[in-house]
C-alpha positions as CSV (number, residue, x, y, z in Angstrom):
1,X,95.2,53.5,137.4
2,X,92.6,56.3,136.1
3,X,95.3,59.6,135.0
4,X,94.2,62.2,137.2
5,X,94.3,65.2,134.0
6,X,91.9,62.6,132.3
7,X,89.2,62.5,135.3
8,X,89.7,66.6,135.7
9,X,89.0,66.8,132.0
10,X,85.9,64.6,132.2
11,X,84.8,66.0,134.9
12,X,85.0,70.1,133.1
13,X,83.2,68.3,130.2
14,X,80.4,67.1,131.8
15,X,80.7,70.3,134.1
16,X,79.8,72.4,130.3
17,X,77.5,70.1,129.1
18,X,75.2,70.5,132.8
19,X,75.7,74.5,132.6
20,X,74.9,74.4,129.0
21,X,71.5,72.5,129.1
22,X,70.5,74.1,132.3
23,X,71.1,77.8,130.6
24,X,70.7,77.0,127.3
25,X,68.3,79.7,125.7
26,X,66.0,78.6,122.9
27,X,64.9,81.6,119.7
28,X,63.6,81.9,116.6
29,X,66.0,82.0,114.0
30,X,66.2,83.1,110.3
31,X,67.9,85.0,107.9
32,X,66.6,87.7,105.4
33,X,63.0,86.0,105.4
34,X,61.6,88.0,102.2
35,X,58.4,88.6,102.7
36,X,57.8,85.5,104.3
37,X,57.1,84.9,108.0
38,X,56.7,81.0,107.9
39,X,60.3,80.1,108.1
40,X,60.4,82.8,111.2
41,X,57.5,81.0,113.0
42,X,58.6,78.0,113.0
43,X,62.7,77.5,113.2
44,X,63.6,77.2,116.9
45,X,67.7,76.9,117.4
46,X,69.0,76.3,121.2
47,X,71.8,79.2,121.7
48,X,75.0,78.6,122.4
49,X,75.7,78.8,126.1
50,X,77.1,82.6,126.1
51,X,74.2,83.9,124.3
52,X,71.8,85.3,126.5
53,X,69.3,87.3,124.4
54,X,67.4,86.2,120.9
55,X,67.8,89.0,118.5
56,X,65.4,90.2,115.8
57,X,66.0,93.0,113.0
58,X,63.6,94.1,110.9
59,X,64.3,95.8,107.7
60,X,62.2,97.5,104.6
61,X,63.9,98.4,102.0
62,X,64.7,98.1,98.0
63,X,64.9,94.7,96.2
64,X,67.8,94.0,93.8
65,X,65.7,95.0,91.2
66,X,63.7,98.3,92.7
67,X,65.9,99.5,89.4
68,X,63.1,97.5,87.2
69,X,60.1,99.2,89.4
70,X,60.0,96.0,92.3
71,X,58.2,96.8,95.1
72,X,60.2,97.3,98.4
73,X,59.6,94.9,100.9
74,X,60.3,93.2,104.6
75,X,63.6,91.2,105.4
76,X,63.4,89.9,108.6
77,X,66.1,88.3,110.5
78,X,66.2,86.7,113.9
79,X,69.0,84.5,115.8
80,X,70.8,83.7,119.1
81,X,73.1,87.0,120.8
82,X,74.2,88.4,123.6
83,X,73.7,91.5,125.4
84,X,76.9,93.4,124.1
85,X,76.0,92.5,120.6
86,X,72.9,93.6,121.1
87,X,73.3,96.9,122.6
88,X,75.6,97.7,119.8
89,X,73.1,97.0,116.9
90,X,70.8,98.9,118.7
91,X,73.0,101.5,119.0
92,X,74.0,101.4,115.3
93,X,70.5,101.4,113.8
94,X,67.4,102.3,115.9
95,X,68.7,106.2,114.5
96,X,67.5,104.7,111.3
97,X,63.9,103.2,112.4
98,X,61.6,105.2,111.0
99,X,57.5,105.0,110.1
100,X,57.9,106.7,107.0
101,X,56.8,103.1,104.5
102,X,58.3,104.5,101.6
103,X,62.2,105.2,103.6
104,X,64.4,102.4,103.8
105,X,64.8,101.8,107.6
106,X,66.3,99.4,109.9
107,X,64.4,98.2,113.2
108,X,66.7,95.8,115.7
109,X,65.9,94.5,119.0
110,X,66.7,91.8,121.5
111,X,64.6,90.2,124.4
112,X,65.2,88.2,127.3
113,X,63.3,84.2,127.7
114,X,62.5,81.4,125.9
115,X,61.2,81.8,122.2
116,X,60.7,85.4,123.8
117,X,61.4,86.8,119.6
118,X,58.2,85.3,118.4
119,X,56.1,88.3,118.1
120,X,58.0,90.2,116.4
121,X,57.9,88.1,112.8
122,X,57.2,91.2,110.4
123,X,54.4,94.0,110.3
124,X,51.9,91.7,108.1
125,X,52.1,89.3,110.7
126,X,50.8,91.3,113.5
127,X,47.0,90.4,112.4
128,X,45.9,87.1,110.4
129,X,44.8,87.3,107.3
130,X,41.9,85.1,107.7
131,X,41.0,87.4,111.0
132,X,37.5,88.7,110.6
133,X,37.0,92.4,111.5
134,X,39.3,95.7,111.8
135,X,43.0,95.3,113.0
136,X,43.3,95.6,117.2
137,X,45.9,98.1,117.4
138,X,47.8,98.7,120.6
139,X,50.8,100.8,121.4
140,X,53.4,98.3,120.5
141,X,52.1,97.3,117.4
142,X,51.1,101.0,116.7
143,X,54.5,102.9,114.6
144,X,54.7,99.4,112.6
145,X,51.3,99.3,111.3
146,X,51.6,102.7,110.3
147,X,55.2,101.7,108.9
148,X,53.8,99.3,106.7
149,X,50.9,100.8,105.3
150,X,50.1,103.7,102.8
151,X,46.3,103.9,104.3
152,X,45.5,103.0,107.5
153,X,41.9,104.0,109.1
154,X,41.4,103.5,112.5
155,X,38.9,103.9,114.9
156,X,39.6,105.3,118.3
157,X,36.7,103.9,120.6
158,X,35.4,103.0,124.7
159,X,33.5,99.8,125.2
160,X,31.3,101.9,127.5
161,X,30.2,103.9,124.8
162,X,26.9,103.0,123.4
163,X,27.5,105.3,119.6
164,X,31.1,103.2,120.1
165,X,29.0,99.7,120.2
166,X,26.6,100.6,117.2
167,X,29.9,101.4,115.2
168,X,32.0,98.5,116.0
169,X,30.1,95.4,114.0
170,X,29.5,98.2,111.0
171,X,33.1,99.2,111.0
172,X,34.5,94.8,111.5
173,X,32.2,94.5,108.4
174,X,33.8,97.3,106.4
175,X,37.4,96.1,107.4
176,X,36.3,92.4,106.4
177,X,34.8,94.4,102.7
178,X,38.1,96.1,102.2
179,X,39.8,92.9,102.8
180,X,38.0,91.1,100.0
181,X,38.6,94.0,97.6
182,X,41.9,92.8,96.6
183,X,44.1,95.7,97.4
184,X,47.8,94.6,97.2
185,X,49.5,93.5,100.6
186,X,51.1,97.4,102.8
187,X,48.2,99.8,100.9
188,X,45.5,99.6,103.2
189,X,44.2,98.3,106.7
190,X,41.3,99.3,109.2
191,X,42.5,99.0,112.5
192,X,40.5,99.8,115.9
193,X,42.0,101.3,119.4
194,X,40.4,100.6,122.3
195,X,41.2,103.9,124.2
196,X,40.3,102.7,127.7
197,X,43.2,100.4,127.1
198,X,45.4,102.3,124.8
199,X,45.1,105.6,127.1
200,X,48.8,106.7,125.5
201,X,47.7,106.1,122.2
202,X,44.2,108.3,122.9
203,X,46.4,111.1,124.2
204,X,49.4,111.2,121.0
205,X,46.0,111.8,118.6
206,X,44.3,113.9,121.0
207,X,41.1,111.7,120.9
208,X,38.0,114.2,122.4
209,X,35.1,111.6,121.8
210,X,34.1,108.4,120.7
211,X,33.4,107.0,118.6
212,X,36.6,109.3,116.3
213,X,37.7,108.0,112.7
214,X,41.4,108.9,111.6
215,X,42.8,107.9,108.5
216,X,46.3,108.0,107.8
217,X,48.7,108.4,104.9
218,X,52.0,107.6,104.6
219,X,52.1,107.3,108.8
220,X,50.9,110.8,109.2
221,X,47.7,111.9,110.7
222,X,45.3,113.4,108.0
223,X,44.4,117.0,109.2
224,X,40.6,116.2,108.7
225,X,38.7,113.2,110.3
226,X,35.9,110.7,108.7
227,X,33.0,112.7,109.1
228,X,30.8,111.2,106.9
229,X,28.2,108.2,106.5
230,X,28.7,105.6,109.4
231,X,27.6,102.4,106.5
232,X,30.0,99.5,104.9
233,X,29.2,100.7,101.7
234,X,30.0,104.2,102.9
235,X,33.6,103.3,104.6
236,X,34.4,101.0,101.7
237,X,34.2,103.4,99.0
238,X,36.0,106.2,101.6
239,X,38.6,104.0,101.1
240,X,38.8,103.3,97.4
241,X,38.8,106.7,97.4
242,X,41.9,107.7,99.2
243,X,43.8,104.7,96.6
244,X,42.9,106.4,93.6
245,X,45.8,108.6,92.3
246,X,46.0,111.8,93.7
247,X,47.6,113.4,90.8
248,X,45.7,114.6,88.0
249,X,47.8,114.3,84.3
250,X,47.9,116.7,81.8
251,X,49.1,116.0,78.0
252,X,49.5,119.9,77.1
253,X,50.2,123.3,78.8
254,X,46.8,124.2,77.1
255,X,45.1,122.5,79.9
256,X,46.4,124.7,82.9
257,X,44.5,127.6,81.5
258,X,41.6,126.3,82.4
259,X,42.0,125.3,86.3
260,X,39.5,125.9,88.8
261,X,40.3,129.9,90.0
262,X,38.5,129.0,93.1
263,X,41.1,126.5,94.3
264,X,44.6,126.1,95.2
265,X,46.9,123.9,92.7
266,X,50.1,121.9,93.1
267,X,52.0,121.7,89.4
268,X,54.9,119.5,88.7
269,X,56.6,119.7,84.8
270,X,58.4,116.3,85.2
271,X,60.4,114.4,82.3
272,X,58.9,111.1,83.4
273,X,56.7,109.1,85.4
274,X,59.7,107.0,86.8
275,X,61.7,110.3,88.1
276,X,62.4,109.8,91.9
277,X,60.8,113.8,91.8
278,X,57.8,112.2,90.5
279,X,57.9,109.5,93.1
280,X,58.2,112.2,96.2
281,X,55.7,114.9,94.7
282,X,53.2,111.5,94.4
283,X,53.6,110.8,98.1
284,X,53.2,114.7,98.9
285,X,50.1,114.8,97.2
286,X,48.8,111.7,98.8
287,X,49.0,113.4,101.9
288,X,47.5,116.5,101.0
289,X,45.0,115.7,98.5
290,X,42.2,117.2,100.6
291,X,44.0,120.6,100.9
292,X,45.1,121.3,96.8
293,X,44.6,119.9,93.9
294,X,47.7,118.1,92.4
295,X,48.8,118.2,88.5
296,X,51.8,116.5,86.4
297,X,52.7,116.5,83.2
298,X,55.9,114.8,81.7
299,X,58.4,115.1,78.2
300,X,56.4,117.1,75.7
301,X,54.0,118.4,77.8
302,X,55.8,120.4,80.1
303,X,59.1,120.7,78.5
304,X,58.6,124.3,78.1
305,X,58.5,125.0,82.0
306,X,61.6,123.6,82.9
307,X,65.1,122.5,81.8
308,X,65.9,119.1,80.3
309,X,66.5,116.8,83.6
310,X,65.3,119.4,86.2
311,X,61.8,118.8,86.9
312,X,60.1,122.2,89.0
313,X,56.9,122.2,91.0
314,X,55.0,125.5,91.4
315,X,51.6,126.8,93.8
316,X,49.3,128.2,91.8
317,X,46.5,130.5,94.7
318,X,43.2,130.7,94.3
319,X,43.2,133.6,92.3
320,X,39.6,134.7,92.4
321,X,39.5,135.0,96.2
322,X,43.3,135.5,96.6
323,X,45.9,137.9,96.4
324,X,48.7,135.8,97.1
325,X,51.3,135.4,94.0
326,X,52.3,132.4,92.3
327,X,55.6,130.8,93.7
328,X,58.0,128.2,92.3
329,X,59.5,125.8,94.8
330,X,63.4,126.0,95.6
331,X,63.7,123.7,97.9
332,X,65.2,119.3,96.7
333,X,62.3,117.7,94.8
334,X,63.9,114.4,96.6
335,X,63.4,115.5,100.5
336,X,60.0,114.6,101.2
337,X,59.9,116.8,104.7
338,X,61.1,119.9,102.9
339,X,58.4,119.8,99.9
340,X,55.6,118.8,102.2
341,X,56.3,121.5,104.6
342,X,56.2,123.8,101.4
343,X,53.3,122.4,100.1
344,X,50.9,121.7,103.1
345,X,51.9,126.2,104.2
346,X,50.8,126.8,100.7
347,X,47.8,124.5,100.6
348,X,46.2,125.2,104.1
349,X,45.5,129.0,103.9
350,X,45.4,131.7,106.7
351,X,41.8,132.3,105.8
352,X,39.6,129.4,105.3
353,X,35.9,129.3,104.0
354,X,33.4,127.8,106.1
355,X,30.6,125.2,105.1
356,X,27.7,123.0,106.4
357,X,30.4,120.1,105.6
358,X,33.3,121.2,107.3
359,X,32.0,123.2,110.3
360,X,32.2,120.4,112.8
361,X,35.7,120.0,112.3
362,X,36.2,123.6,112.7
363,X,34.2,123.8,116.1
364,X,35.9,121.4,117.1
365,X,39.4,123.4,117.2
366,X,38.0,125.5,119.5
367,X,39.3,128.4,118.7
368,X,37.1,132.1,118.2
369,X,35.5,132.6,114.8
370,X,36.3,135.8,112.9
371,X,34.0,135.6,110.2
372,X,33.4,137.3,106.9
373,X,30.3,136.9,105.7
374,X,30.3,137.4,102.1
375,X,27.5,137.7,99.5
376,X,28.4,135.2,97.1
377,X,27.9,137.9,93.9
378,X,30.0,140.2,95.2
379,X,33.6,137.7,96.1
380,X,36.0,141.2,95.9
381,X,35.5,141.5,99.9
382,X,37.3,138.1,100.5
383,X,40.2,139.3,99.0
384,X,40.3,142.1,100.4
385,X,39.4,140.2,103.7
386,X,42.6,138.0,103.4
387,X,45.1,140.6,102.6
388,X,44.0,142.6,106.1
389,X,44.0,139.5,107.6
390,X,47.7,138.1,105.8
391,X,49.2,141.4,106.5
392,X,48.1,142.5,110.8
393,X,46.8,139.1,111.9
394,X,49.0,136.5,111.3
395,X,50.3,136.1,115.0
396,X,46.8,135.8,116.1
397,X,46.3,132.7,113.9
398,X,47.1,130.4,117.2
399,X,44.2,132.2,118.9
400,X,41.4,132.4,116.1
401,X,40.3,130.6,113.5
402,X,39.9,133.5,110.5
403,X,37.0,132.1,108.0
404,X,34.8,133.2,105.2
405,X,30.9,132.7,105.0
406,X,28.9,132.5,102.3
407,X,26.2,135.0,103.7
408,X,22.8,133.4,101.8
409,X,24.0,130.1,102.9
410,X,24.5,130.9,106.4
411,X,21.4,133.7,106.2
412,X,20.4,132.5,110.0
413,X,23.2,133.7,112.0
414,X,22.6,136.9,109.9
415,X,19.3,137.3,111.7
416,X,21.1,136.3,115.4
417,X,23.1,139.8,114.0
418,X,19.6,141.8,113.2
419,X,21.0,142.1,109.5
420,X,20.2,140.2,106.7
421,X,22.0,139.6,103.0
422,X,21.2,143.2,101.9
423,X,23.9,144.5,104.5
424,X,26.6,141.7,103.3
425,X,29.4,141.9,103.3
426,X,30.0,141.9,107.6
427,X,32.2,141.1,109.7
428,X,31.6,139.2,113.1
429,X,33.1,137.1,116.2
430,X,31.4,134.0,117.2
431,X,33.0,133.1,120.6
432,X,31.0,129.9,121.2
433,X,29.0,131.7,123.7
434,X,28.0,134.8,121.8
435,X,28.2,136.6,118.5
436,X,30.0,139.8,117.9
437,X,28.8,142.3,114.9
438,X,31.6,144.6,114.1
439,X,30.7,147.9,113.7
440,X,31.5,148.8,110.6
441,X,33.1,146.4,107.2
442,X,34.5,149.8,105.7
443,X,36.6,150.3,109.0
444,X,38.3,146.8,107.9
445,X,41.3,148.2,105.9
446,X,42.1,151.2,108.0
447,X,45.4,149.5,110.1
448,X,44.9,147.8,113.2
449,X,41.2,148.2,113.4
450,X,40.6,144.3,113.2
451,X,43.4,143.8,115.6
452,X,41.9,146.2,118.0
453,X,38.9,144.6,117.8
454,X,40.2,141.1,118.5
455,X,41.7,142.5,121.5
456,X,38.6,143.9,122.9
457,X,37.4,140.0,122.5
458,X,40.0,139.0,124.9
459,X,40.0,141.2,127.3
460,X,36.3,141.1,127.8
461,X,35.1,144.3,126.6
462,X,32.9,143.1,123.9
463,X,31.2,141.1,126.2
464,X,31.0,143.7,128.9
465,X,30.1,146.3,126.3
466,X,27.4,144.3,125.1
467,X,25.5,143.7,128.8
468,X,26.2,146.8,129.9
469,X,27.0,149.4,127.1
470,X,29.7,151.1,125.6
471,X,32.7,151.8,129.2
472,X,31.9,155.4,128.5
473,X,28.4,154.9,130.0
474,X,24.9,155.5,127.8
475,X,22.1,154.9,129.4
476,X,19.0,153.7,127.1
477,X,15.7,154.2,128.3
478,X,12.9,152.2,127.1
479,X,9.2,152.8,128.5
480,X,11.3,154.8,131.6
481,X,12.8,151.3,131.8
482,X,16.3,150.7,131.6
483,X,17.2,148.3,128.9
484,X,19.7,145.7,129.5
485,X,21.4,144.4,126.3
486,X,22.5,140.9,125.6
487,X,24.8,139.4,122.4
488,X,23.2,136.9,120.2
489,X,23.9,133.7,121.3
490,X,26.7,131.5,119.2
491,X,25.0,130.3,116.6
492,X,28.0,128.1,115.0
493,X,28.5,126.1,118.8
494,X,25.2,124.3,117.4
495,X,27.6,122.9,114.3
496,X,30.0,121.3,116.6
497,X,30.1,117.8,117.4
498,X,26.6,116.2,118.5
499,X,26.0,114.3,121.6
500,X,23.4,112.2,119.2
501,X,26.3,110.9,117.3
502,X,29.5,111.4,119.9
503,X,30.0,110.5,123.7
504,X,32.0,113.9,124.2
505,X,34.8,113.7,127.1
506,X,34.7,117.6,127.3
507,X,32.6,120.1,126.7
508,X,33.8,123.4,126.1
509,X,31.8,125.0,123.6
């Protein structure tokens, strides 16, 4: 006779083994894959019967030997959890997930199904190498492309649009070029975003037109977009560009005496090239290359300038054009936010000169012009300019862009004024609709002229003024004719973006 206890016991066993295949969940599983997504890819473990969620975390961070100058690099691991488990690591670390590349960081997650952890292997892996063409970007690849990358150029585009569809085997090409060019594995990629289906990703970066080209370092947006030659050749060499250092090295204080005076400079007195200072002001400068010019020198070159382990960084203005004094930075040469804060309000002035090269990216704000048009002989009125401007118009910086022209270059909207380089220097508004002359440069300097002037640009007068004459009426007869008067037409709305290159989604210029 069978023992009853025995049958029960068979019966539970059987019972676990039924529940355990029927639920069984099946992930990918490995453990502190270095830089290697094979193993992740292809190990498959059936979970226990209690787990109910495969698990991934994703980690960048320092090698033992980041003390010898490794490079930092991806440890992925991935295995069998449950939901409790999960919602604790995800508590613990997704504080520290960050798309800063050079930050350690730790990314976790857990997902629900079958094998469901597969996608998420390690940032490399989101493209295949032997893929032809630029990166498809999408939001939830998005913050880990940027994570893993020092460059990354993308273009925002719309199948629909035709200047979108010339680009896009141009731009494949490129990416496939860069590609070849044996850059080492996290410094560069060209990605693409198709906007149509990405419309969050359109909206975080703003995107106006199509085709746009953003490049970005270190996983911030570059304040200036590609503008330039729509070739391979061109795109390529945009990119070897950006890799090149962007610190220039000086031997001997000898050297800083002679430093363009027309442009800002960044200056770091280091001990040596291996200082984490170093490594931080490097990144900074990276960033901001476009804005300043970046200098470093190290042991007995700059020893004079600072104390024996405490490296310094200093602004040096644009003195022949600015009043602005030279300032040392106080702030921890090892917090990357706090010195590129400093550095980028230092680099990007209040008062900025315009050009033929960089007017369409300053249309494009869309902000009022107050212009200075200078004759290039004469610079002493565009410092004069920027100290009115640095000491009554600051607050107004979020409502017009303030620039400097130089007036033979731009002699045409001169002529819009009815003046020409023999009455520089001027001062004028260029609303996008009409041009402004104000009355008098000498009046600059006495206080709140300018400001009183922007005013009357809001509140309509100058435009009123100009149809109709001054609001304390004079009537102008011409021929026993009354004349009407009209502003010159914006002359600078015919720099912005051009519908012969862009498919613009508004127009309000």
């Amino acid at each position: 006779m069978v023992n009853l206890s025995s049958i029960l016991m068979l019966t539970l066993i059987q019972l676990y083994i039924f529940v355990s295949t029927v639920n069984s969940l099946e992930c990918y599983v490995c453990e502190n894959q270095e830089d290697n997504s094979e193993k992740c890819a292809k190990t498959i473990l059936t979970c226990e019967y209690n787990q109910d969620v495969c698990l991934t975390e994703i980690k960048w961070g320092s090698t033992p030997y980041w003390s010898q100058g490794a490079k930092k690099q991806y440890y992925v691991s991935k295995r069998c959890s449950n939901k409790t488990e999960c919602a604790m690591t995800r508590q613990r670390y997704m504080p520290l997930c960050t798309n800063i590349w050079y930050q350690d960081w730790v990314c976790s997650d857990c997902c629900q199904g079958d094998r469901c952890n597969y996608y998420i292997i390690i940032c490399h892996t989101f493209y295949n190498p032997t893929d032809s063409g630029a990166v498809q970007i999408t939001q939830s690849n998005l913050d880990m492309v940027l994570a893993s990358n020092e460059i990354v150029f993308i273009n925002f585009y719309a199948d629909w649009c035709k200047f979108s569809n010339m680009l896009m085997p141009i731009f494949d090409d490129a990416a496939d070029e860069v590609s070849k060019a044996g850059y080492d594995p996290g410094q560069v990629v060209m990605g693409k975003v198709d906007c149509d289906k990405e419309p969050s990703v359109a909206t975080r970066f703003h995107i106006t037109k199509y085709p746009t080209l953003k490049l970005f370092r270190n996983g911030l947006p570059a304040k200036k977009e590609y503008r330039g030659q729509r070739s391979v050749e061109a795109f390529a060499e945009f990119i070897k560009k950006q890799l090149t250092d962007s610190v220039v090295t000086f031997s001997s204080l000898k050297e800083l005496h002679s430093l363009a005076e027309d442009k800002r400079h960044i200056i770091g007195y280091m001990d040596r090239r291996d200082q984490k200072e170093y490594e931080v002001l490097r990144k900074v400068a990276a960033t901001l290359k476009d804005e300043c010019i970046f200098h470093a020198g190290f042991g007995d070159a700059s020893q004079q300038m600072h104390p024996p382990g405490q490296p310094i960084v200093v602004f040096r203005t644009d003195r022949k054009t600015s009043a602005d004094p030279d300032e040392t930075y106080t702030g921890s040469l090892l917090d990357f936010d706090q010195l590129h804060s400093w550095v980028q309000k230092k680099c990007i002035p209040l008062v900025r000169e315009i050009t033929f090269e960089n007017a369409e990216e300053l249309t494009e704000e869309g902000l009022p012009f107050l212009i200075l048009f200078y004759h290039p002989d004469h610079p002493e009125s565009i410092k004069k300019y920027k100290e009115v401007v640095s000491m009554e118009l600051e607050s107004e910086k979020q409502n017009v862009n303030f620039l400097t022209a130089d007036g033979v270059k731009f002699e045409h909207p001169l002529h819009h004024l009815g003046k020409s380089v023999a009455d520089l220097p001027l001062i004028a508004i260029d609303s996008f609709r009409h041009m402004y002359l104000f009355p008098d440069y000498k009046e600059m300097d006495k206080p709140g002229r300018l400001k009183e002037y922007l005013k009357d640009l809001y509140s309509g007068k100058l435009h009123r003024e100009f149809h109709y004459g001054p609001e304390s009426p004079q009537v102008i007869m011409v021929n026993n004719e009354v004349k009407v008067t009209t502003p010159p037409e914006s002359t600078f709305k015919k720099l912005a973006p051009s519908k012969n290159r862009y498919t613009l989604l508004r127009d309000e210029l």
